[in-house]
Legacy VTK file of the C-alpha trace (Angstrom):
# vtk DataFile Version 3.0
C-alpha trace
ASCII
DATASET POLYDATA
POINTS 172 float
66.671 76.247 95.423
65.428 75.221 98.922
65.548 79.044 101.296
64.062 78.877 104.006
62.546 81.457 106.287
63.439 80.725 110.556
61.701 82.385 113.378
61.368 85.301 110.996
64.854 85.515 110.064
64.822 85.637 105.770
68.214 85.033 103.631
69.323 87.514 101.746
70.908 87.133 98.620
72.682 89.843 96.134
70.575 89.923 92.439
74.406 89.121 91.284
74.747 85.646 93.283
74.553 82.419 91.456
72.944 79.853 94.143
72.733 76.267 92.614
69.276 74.847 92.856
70.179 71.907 95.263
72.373 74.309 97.643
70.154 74.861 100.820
69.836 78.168 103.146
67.738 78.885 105.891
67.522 81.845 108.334
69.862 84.487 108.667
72.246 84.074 105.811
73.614 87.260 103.937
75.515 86.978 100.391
77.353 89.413 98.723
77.591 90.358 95.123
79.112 87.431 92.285
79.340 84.893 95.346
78.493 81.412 94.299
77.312 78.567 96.357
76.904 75.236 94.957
75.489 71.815 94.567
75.042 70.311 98.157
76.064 73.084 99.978
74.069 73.648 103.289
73.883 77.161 105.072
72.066 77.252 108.447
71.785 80.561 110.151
70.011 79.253 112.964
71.918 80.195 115.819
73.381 83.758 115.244
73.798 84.366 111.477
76.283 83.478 108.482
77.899 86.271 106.062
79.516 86.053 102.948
81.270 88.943 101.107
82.010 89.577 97.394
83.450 87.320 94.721
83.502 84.317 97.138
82.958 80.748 95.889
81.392 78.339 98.433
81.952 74.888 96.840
79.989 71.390 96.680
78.914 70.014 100.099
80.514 72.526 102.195
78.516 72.966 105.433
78.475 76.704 107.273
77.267 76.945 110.448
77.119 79.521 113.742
76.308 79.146 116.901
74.635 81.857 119.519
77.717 83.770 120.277
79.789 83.479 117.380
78.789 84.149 113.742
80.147 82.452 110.512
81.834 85.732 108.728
83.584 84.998 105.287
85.243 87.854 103.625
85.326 88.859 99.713
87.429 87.137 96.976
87.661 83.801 99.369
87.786 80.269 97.347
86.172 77.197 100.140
86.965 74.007 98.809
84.466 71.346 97.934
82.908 69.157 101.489
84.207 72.249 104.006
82.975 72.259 107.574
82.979 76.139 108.707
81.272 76.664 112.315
81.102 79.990 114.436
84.314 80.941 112.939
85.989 84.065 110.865
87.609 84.085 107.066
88.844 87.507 106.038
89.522 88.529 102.451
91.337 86.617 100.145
91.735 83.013 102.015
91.542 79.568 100.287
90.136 77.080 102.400
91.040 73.546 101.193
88.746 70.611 100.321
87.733 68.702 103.075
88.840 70.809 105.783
87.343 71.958 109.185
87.225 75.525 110.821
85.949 75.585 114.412
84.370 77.983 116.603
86.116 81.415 117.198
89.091 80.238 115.114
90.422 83.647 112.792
91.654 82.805 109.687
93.266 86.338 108.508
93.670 87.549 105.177
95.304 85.973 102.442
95.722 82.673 104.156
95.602 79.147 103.172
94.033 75.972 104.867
95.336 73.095 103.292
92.679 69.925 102.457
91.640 68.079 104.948
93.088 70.230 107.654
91.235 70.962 111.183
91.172 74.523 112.654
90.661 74.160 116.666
88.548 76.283 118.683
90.045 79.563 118.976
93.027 79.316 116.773
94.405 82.391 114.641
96.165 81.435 111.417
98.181 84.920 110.792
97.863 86.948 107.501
99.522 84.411 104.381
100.374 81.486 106.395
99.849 77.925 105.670
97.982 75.959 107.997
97.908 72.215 107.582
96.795 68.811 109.465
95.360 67.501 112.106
95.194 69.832 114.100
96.978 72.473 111.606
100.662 73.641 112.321
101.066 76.935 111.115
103.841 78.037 108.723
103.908 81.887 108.736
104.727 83.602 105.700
103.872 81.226 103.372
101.531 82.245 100.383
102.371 84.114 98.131
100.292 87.525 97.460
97.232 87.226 95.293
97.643 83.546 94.627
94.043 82.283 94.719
93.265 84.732 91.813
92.978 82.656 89.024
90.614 80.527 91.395
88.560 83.513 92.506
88.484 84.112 88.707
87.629 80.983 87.383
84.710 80.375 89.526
83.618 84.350 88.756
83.142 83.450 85.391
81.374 79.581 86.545
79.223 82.149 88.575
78.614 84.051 85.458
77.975 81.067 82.801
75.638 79.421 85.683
73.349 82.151 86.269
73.010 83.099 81.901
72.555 79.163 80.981
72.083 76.113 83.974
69.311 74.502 83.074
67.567 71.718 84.080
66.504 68.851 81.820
64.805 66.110 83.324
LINES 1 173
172 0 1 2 3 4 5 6 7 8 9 10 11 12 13 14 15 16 17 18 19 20 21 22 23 24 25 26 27 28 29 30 31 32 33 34 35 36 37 38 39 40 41 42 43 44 45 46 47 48 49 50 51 52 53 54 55 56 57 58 59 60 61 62 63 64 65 66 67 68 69 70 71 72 73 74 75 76 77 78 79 80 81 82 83 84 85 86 87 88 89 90 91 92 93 94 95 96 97 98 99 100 101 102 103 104 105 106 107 108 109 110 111 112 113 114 115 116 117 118 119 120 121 122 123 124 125 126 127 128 129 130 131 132 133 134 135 136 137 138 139 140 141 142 143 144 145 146 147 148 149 150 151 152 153 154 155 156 157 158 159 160 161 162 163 164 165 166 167 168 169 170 171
């Protein structure tokens, strides 16, 4: 797996963290424990840095960047869909961020929240503890997910964490 070392500033990566070989992170970048990041995937702490908490699935060709002032910071037990765009922004615990969606600089998405696919997160927004944001740009729609809904996907990709690390291997 391409990690790369910037202006002295080294990823670090728990022993428990499955990081697909064709995933790519340079400079500051901090995972937690059980947090996969997969195929494509593209991680640049360039700017500021980029962390990830427990248990959090970063999916196929998501990008994460930051930017000088404003750190990437994605809680524990968070599912990001496949071909995300997260930049200078903030995930808490327990969010789902859909496939194909974008989360701008110094946008909050709280706890237990959902971003639908394909969605766009301004600059600056705040989606509120287990509300639904969706479109272009999102609408929110407070109270909206249900507690604990994302575990079977926090789960599922656990145990794709799991598998991956014990037998992925390559055979060309």
């Amino acid at each position: 797996m391409p990690i790369y070392e910037l202006d002295g500033r080294i990823p670090t990566i728990d022993a428990s963290a499955f990081i697909h070989p064709e995933a790519v992170l340079i400079g500051d970048v901090r995972i937690g424990k059980r947090t996969s990041v997969w195929p494509t995937a593209v991680l640049r702490g360039d700017s500021s840095y980029i962390s990830i908490g427990d248990e959090t699935s970063i999916q196929d060709g998501t990008i994460i960047h930051c930017q000088t002032n404003n750190p990437t910071i994605i809680g524990s037990r968070c599912v990001i869909g496949h071909n995300t765009h997260l930049e200078g922004c903030v995930v808490e615990d327990k969010c789902l961020i859909g496939s194909g969606s974008t989360v701008l600089e110094e946008a909050l998405i709280k706890s237990g929240a959902l971003v639908a696919a394909q969605s766009l997160v301004p600059p600056g927004k705040l989606v509120p503890e287990r509300a639904l944001a969706m479109g272009v740009p999102v609408k929110i729609r407070e109270n909206s997910v249900a507690e604990n809904i994302f575990e079977d996907g926090v789960e599922h990709y656990l145990h794709l964490c799991d598998l991956y690390k014990r037998t992925l291997k390559r055979i060309d």
